[in-house]
C-alpha positions in Angstrom: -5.6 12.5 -19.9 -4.2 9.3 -19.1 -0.6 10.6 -18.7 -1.7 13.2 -16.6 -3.1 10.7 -14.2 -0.3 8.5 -14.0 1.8 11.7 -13.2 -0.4 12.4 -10.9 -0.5 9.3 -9.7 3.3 8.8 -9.4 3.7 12.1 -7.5 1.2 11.3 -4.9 3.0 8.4 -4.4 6.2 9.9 -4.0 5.7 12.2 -1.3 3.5 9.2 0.8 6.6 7.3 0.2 8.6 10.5 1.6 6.2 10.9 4.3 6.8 7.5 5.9 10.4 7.7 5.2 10.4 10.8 7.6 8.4 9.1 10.3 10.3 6.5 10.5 13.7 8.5 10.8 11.7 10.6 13.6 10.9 7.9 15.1 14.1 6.2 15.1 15.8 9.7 16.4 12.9 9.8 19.0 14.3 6.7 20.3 17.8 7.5 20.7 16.8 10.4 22.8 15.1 8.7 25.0 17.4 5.7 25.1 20.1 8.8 26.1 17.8 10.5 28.4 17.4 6.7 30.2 21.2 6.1 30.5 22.0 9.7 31.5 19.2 9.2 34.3 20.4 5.9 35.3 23.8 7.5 36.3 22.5 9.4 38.7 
């Protein structure tokens, strides 16, 4: 029972870990575009 928890446990944990891994590379990717999107504008 108390393995199965701790499994549990330790899985859970692992994909919340994943999950704010992949925001935060979205986010950083987000950024990049729009830092692009600002220098291809300012040429104009």
């Amino acid at each position: 029972m108390v393995l199965t928890l701790t499994v549990l446990a330790a899985l859970i944990s692992g994909m919340f870990v994943a999950s704010v891994a992949s925001t935060i590379s979205a986010l950083k990717r987000e950024d990049q575009d729009y830092r692009a999107l600002m220098e291809r504008q300012r040429a104009f």
